[in-house]
Kinemage of the C-alpha trace (Angstrom):
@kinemage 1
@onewidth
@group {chain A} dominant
@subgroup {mainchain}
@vectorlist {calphas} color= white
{ca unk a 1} P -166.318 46.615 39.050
{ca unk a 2} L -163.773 49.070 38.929
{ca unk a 3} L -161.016 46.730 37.762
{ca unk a 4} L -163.250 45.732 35.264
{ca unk a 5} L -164.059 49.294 33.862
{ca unk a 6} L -159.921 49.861 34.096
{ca unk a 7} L -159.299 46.637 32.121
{ca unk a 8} L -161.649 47.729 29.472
{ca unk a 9} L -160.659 51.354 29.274
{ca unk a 10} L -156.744 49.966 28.824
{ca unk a 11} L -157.887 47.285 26.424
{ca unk a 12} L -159.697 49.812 24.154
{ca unk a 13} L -156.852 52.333 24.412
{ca unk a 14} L -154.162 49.445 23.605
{ca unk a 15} L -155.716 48.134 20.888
{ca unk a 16} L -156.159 51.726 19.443
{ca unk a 17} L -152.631 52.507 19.556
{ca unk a 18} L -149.774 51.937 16.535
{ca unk a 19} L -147.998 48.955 18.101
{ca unk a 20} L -145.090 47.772 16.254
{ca unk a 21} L -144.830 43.769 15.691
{ca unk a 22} L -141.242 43.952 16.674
{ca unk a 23} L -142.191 45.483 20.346
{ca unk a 24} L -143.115 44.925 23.111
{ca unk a 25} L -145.151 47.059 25.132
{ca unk a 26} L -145.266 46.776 28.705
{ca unk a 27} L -148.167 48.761 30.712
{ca unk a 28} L -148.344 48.915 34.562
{ca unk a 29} L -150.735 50.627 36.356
{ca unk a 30} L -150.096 51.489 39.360
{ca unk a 31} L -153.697 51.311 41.684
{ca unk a 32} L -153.895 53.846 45.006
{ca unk a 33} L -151.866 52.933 47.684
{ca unk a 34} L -154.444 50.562 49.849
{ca unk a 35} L -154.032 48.344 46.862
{ca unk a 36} L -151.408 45.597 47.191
{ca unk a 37} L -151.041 44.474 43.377
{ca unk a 38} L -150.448 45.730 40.081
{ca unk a 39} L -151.814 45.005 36.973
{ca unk a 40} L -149.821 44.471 33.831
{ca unk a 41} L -150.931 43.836 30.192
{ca unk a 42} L -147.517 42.602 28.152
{ca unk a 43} L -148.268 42.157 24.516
{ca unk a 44} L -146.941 38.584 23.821
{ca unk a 45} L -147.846 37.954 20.743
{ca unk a 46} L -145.755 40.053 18.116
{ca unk a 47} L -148.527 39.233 15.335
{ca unk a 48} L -151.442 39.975 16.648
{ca unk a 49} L -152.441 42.560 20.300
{ca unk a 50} L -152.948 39.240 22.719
{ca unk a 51} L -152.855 40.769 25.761
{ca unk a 52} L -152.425 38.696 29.063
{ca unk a 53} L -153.795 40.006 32.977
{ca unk a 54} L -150.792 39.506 35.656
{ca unk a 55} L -151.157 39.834 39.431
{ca unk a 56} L -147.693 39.997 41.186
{ca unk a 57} L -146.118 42.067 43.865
{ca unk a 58} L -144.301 45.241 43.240
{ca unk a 59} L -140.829 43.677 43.394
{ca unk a 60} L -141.424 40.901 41.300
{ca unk a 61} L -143.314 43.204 38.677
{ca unk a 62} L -139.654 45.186 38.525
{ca unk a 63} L -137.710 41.894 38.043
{ca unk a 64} L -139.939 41.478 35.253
{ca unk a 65} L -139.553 44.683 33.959
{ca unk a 66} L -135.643 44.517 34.309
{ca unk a 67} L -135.713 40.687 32.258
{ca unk a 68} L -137.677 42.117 29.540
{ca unk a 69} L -135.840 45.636 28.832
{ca unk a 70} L -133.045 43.021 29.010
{ca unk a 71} L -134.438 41.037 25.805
{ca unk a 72} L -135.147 44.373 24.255
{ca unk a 73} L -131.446 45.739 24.576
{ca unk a 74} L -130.646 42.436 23.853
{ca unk a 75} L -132.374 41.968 20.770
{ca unk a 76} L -131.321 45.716 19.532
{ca unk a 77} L -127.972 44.782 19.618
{ca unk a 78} L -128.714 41.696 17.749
{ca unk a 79} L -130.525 43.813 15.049
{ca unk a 80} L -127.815 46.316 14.523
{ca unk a 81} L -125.201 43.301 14.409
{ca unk a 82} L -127.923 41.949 11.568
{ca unk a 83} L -128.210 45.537 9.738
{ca unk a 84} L -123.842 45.366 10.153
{ca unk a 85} L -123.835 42.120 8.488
{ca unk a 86} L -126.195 43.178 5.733
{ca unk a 87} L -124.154 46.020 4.780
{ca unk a 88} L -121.434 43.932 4.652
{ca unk a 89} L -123.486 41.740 2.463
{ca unk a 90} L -124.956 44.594 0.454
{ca unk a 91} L -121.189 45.668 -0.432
{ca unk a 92} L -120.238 41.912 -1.596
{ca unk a 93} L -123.230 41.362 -3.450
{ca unk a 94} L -123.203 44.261 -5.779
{ca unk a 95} L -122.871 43.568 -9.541
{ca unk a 96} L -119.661 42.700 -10.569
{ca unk a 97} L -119.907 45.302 -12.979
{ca unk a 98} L -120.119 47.685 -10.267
{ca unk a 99} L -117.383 46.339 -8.017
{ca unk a 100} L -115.049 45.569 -10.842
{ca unk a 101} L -115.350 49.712 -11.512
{ca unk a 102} L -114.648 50.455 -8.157
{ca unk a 103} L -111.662 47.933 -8.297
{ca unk a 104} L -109.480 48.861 -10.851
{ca unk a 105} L -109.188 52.484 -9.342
{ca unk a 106} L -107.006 51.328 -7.059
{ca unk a 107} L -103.348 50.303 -7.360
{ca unk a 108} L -103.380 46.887 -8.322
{ca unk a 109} L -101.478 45.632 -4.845
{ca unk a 110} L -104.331 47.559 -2.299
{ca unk a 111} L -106.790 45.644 -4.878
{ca unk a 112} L -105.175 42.255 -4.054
{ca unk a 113} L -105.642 43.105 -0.051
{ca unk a 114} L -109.085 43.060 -0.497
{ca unk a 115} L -108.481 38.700 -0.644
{ca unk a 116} L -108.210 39.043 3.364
{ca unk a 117} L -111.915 40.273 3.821
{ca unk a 118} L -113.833 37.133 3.512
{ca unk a 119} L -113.817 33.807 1.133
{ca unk a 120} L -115.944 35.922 -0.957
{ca unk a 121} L -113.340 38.128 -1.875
{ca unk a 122} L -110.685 36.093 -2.427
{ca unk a 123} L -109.943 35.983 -6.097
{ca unk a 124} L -112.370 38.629 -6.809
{ca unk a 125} L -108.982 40.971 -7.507
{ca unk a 126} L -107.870 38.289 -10.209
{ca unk a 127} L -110.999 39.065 -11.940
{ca unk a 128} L -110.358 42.401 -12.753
{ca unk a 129} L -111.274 43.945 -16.930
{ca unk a 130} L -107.981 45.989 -15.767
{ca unk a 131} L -104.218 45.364 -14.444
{ca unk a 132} L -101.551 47.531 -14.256
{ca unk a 133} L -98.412 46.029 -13.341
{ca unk a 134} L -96.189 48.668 -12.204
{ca unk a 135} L -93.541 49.697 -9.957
{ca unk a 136} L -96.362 50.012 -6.772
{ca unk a 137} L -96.971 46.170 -7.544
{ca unk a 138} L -93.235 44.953 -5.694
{ca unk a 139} L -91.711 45.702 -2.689
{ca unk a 140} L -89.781 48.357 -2.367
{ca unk a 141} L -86.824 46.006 -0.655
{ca unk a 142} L -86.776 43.724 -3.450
{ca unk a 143} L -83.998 46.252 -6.178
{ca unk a 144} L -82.725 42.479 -8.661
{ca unk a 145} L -84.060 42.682 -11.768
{ca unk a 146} L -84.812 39.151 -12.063
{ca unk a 147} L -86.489 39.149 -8.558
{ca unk a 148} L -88.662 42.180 -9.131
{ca unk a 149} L -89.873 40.195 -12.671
{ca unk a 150} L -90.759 36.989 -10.108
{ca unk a 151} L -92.892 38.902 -8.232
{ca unk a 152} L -94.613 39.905 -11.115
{ca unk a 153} L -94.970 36.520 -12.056
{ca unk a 154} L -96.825 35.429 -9.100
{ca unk a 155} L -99.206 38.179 -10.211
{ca unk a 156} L -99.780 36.876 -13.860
{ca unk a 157} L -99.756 33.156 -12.200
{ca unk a 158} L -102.946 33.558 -9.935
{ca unk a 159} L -104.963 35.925 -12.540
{ca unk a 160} L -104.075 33.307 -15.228
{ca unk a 161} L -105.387 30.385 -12.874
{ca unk a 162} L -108.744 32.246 -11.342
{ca unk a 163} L -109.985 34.592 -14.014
{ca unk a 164} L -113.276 34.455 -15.551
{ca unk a 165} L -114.621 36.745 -18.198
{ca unk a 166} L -112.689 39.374 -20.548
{ca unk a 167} L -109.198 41.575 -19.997
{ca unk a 168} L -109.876 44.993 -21.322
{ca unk a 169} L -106.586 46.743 -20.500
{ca unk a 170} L -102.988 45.786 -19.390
{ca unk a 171} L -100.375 47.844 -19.375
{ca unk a 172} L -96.936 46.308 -17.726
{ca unk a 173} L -94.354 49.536 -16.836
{ca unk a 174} L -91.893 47.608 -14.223
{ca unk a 175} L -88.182 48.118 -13.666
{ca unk a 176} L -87.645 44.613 -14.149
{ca unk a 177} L -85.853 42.390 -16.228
{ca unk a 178} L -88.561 40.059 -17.781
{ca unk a 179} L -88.584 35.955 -18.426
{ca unk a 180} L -89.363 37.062 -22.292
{ca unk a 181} L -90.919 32.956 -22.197
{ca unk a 182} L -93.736 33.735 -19.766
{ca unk a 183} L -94.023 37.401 -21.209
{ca unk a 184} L -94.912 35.577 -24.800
{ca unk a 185} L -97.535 32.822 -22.605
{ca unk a 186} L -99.029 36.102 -21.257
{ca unk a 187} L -99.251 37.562 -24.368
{ca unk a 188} L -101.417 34.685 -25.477
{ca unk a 189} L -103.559 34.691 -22.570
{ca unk a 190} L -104.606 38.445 -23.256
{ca unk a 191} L -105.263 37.972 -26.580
{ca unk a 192} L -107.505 34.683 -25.905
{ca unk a 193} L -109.423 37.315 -23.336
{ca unk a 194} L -110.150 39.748 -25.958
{ca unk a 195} L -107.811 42.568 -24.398
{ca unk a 196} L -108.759 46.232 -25.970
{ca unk a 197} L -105.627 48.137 -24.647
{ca unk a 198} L -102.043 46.099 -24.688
{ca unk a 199} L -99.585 48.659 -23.276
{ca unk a 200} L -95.634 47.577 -22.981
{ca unk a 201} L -93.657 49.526 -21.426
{ca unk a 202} L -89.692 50.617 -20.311
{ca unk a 203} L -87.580 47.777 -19.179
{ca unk a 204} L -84.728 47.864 -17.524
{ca unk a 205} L -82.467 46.160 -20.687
{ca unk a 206} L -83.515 45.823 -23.894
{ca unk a 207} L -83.488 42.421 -25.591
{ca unk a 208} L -85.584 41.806 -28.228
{ca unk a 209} L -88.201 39.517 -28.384
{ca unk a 210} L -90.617 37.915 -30.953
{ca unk a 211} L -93.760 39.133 -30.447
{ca unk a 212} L -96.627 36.331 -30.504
{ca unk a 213} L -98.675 36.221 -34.026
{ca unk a 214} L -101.950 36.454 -31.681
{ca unk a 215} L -101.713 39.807 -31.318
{ca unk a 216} L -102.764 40.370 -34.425
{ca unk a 217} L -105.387 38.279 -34.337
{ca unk a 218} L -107.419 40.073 -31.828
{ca unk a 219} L -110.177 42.007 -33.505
{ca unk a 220} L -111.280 44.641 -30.484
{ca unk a 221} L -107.437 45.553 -29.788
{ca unk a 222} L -107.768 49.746 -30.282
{ca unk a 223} L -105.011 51.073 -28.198
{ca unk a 224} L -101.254 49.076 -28.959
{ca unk a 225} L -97.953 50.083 -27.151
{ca unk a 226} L -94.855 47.633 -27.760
{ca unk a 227} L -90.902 48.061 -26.324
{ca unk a 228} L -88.170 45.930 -27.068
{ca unk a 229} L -89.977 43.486 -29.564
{ca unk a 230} L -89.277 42.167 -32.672
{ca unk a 231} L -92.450 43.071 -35.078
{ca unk a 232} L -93.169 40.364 -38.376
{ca unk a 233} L -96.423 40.447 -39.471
{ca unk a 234} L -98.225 36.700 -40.353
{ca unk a 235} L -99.274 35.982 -43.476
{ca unk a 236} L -102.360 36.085 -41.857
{ca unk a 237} L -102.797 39.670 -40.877
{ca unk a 238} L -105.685 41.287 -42.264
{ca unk a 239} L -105.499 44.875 -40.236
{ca unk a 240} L -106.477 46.282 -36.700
{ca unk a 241} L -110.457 47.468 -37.328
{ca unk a 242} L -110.502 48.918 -34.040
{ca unk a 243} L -107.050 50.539 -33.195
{ca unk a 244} L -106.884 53.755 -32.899
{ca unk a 245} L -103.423 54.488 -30.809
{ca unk a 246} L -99.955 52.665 -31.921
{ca unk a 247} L -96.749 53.181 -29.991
{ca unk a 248} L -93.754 51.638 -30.911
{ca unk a 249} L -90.474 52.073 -28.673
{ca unk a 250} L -87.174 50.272 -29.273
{ca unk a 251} L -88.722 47.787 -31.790
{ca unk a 252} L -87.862 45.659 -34.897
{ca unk a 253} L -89.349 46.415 -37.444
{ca unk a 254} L -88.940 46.700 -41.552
{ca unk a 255} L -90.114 49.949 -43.383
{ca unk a 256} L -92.503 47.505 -45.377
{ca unk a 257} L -93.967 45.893 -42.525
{ca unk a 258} L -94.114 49.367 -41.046
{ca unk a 259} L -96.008 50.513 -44.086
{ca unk a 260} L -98.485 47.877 -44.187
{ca unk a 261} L -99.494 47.478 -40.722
{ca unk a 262} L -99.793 51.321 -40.964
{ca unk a 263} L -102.599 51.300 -44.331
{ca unk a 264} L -104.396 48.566 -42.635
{ca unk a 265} L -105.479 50.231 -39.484
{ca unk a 266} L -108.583 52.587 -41.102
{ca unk a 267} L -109.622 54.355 -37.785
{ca unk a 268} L -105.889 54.742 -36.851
{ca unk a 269} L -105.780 58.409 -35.027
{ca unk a 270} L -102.225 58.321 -33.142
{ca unk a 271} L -98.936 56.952 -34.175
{ca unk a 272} L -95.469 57.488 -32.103
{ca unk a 273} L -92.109 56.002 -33.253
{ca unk a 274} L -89.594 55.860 -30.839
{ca unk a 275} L -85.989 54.492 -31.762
{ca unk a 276} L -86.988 51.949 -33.919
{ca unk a 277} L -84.107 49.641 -35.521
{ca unk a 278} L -83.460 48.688 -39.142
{ca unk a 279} L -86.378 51.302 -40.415
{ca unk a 280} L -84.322 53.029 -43.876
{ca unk a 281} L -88.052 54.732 -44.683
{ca unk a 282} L -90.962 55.885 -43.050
{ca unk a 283} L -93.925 55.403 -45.194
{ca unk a 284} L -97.594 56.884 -43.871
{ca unk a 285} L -100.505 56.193 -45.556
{ca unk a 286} L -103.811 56.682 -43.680
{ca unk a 287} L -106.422 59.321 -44.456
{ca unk a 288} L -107.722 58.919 -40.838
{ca unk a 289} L -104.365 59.561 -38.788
{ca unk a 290} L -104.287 62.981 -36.477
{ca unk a 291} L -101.333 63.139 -34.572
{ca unk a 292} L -97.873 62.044 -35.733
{ca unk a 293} L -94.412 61.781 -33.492
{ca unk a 294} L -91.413 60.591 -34.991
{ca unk a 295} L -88.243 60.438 -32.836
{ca unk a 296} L -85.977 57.837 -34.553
{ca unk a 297} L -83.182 57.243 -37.273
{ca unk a 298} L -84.623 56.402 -40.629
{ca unk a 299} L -83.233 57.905 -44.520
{ca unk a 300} L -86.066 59.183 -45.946
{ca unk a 301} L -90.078 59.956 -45.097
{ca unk a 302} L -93.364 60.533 -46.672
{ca unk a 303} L -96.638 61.331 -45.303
{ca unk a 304} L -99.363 60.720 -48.401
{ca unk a 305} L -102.593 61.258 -48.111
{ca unk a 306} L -103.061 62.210 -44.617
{ca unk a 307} L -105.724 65.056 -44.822
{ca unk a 308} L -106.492 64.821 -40.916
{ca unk a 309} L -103.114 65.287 -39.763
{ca unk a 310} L -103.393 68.193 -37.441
{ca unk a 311} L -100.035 67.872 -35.339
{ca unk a 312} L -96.706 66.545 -36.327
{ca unk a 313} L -93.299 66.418 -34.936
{ca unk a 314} L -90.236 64.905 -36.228
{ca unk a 315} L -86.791 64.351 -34.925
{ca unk a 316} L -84.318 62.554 -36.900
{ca unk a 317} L -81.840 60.528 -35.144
{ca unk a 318} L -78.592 59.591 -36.414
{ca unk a 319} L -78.793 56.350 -38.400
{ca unk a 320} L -75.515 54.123 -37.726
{ca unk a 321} L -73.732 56.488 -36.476
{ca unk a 322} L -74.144 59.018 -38.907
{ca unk a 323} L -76.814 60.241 -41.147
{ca unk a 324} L -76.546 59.157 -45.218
{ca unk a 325} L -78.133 61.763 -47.261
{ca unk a 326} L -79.547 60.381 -50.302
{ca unk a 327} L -81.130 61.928 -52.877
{ca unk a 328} L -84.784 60.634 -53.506
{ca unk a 329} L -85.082 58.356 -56.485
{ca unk a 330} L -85.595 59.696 -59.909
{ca unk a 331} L -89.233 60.687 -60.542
{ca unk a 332} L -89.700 61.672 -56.813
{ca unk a 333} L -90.327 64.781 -55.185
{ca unk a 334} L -88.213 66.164 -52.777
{ca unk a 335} L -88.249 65.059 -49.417
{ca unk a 336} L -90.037 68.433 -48.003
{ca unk a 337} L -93.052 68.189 -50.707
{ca unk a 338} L -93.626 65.074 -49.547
{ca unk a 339} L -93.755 65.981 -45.748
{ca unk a 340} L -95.713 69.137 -46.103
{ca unk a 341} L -97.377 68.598 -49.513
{ca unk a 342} L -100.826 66.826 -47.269
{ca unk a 343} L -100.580 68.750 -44.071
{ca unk a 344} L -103.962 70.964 -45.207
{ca unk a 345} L -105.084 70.861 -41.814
{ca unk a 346} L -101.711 70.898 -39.528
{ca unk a 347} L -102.427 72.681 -36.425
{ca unk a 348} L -98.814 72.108 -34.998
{ca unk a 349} L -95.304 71.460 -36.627
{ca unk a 350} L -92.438 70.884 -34.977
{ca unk a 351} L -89.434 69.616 -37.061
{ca unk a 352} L -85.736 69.183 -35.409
{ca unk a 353} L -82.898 71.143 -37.130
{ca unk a 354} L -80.756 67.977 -38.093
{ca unk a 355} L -84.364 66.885 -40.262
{ca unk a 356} L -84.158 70.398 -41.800
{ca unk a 357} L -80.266 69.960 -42.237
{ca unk a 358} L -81.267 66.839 -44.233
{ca unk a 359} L -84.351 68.170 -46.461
{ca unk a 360} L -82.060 70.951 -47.402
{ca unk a 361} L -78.847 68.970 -49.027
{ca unk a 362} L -81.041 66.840 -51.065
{ca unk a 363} L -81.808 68.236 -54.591
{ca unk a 364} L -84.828 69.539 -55.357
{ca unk a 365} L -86.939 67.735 -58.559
C-alpha cells in the first residue's frame, strides 16, 4: 500500500513536470534504510512520458546511473559536433550574393585559400563579380618579368575554365611583363561577361598593343582605364551609354578618334590623359564632363561646350622633343578663349607654366 501511494504520488508529479523529448530523466527514490531496493522510473520513451518500475540493488542502480549519464555526455557531445557542422554548413550555404560580397574584400590570393576548406569551396574564388590582379597575387621570390606574368596566367586560366555568371570589375596593376596574346583572349572573355569596370594598369615596359574591338561592344562598361594600347575605333562603335570614368595612359591614339570616342560617351564625368602618342589636338566636346586632367604633349586644345566642368588641370609636355607653336587657323580664336571661354562653373584651375608659355606666343584673333 505504501509503494502504491509512492508510485502514484511520483507518477502524478512526473507527468506534471516540463520534460524535454531530448532527456532523459532518471528518478530514484531512495526508501528508509530496512528497505533493500530502490525504485526507479526512467522515461524511455522520448515522445511520449512511458515510464517503466525497476527493482535492483543499490550497486547495480549506480552502474545504471553511470551508463546512462554516459549516453547523455555522449550524446551532448554529439549535438555540439552537429550544431559545429551546421555552422559550418550555415556559412557555405549562404547566398552567393552574400558570400561573393564578403569575397572580394579580400586580396585576391587569401580568397583563393579558401579552395582548401572543403569541395564546396573549391572554385567558389573563380566565381568572383571582382578580381584584382596585383602585386599581392605572386610571390614575393618570383622578381622575372615573364615569370611574374605566368603566374598571373594560372590565375586568368582557372577563372576562365570554372566561372559562372557576370565579371563586374577587373583591374590588372602587376609588375610584370605581359603575353599581350592571352592579355587580348582575356580581354574577350571580360567583355563576353559583361564587365562594368576594365582597369589597365602600369607595366613594367611599354609595348603597344591592339586593343580587342569587343571592348567597345560592351554596353554596361562605365568605368575604362587603358596603358600601353593601341586605340582604333570599329566602324562599328556607336558610344559608351554607361561610362562615366576614362583613363588613358601611354596609349595610341589619333586626335579624331580621341574626339569621337569623347562626344559619344553622354554621361561621361571624368577624363585623364596621360602621355598619349601621336595626339597633335585635344578636342572636348561633352556637356556632361566634370573633371578634366591633361598631362601629355599635344599642339593645340579646346574645351567646347563643357558647362559642368568644375576642375581642370593641364600640363603640356614637350611634343618631339620640343614644343611647335602654331598659330590657330584663320577664323579661330585664340587658344586661351577656347580653354576658358566654357569654364562657367570651374571650381579649380591649375595650368602648368610651359601651357601658359604657349597660349601667350600665339596671336590673339
Amino acid at each position: 500500500m505504501f509503494f502504491s501511494c509512492l508510485d502514484q504520488l511520483f507518477l502524478f508529479e512526473l507527468h506534471n513536470l516540463p520534460i524535454n523529448s531530448d532527456a532523459i530523466i532518471l528518478i530514484i527514490f531512495l526508501l528508509p534504510n530496512q528497505f533493500c531496493f530502490i525504485s526507479c522510473y526512467v522515461c524511455c520513451d522520448f515522445n511520449a512520458y512511458v515510464f517503466c518500475r525497476l527493482s535492483c540493488s543499490l550497486l547495480d542502480m549506480l552502474n545504471l546511473a553511470e551508463e546512462l549519464t554516459k549516453k547523455i555526455m555522449k550524446k551532448h557531445e554529439n549535438l555540439a559536433e552537429t550544431e559545429k557542422q551546421l555552422e559550418i554548413d550555415r556559412i557555405s550555404n549562404l547566398p552567393w550574393d552574400v558570400l561573393d560580397t564578403i569575397l572580394v574584400c579580400l586580396p585576391l590570393r587569401d580568397a583563393a585559400r579558401t579552395s582548401i576548406l572543403s569541395s564546396k569551396w573549391r572554385y567558389k574564388w573563380t566565381n568572383l563579380s571582382q578580381f584584382i590582379l596585383d602585386d599581392k597575387c605572386i610571390h614575393y621570390s618570383i622578381s622575372d618579368k615573364t615569370s611574374r606574368w605566368i603566374e598571373i596566367r594560372k590565375i586568368i586560366d582557372h577563372v576562365q575554365s570554372n566561372h559562372n555568371g557576370p565579371i563586374e570589375k577587373f583591374k590588372l596593376a602587376a609588375y610584370c611583363c605581359p603575353n599581350y596574346s592571352d592579355l587580348d583572349q582575356w580581354i574577350r572573355f571580360l567583355t563576353e561577361k559583361g564587365i562594368k569596370e576594365l582597369i589597365i594598369q602600369e607595366f613594367s615596359v611599354i609595348k603597344h598593343f591592339k586593343l580587342p574591338d569587343s571592348v567597345f561592344c560592351g554596353p554596361k562598361l562605365s568605368h575604362l582605364e587603358l596603358y600601353g594600347c593601341i586605340l582604333r575605333l570599329p566602324s562599328s562603335f556607336k558610344g559608351f551609354d554607361c561610362l562615366k570614368i576614362l583613363q588613358l595612359n601611354h596609349v595610341f591614339i589619333k586626335s579624331d578618334t580621341l574626339e569621337h570616342l569623347i562626344r559619344n560617351c553622354p554621361v561621361l564625368e571624368k577624363l585623364t590623359l596621360l602621355n598619349l602618342h601621336h595626339l597633335a589636338c585635344v578636342r572636348i566636346y561633352n556637356p556632361n564632363l566634370k573633371y578634366v586632367k591633361i598631362d601629355s604633349a599635344f599642339e593645340d586644345i579646346c574645351l567646347g561646350h563643357s558647362l559642368l566642368l568644375a576642375s581642370v588641370d593641364i600640363r603640356m609636355l614637350p611634343m618631339n622633343g620640343g614644343i611647335t607653336h602654331q598659330p590657330p587657323e584663320q577664323g579661330k580664336v585664340c587658344t586661351l578663349i577656347r580653354v576658358f571661354g566654357y569654364l562657367h562653373g570651374i571650381n579649380r584651375l591649375s595650368l602648368s607654366n610651359q601651357f601658359l608659355e604657349v597660349c601667350s606666343s600665339l596671336f590673339f584673333f
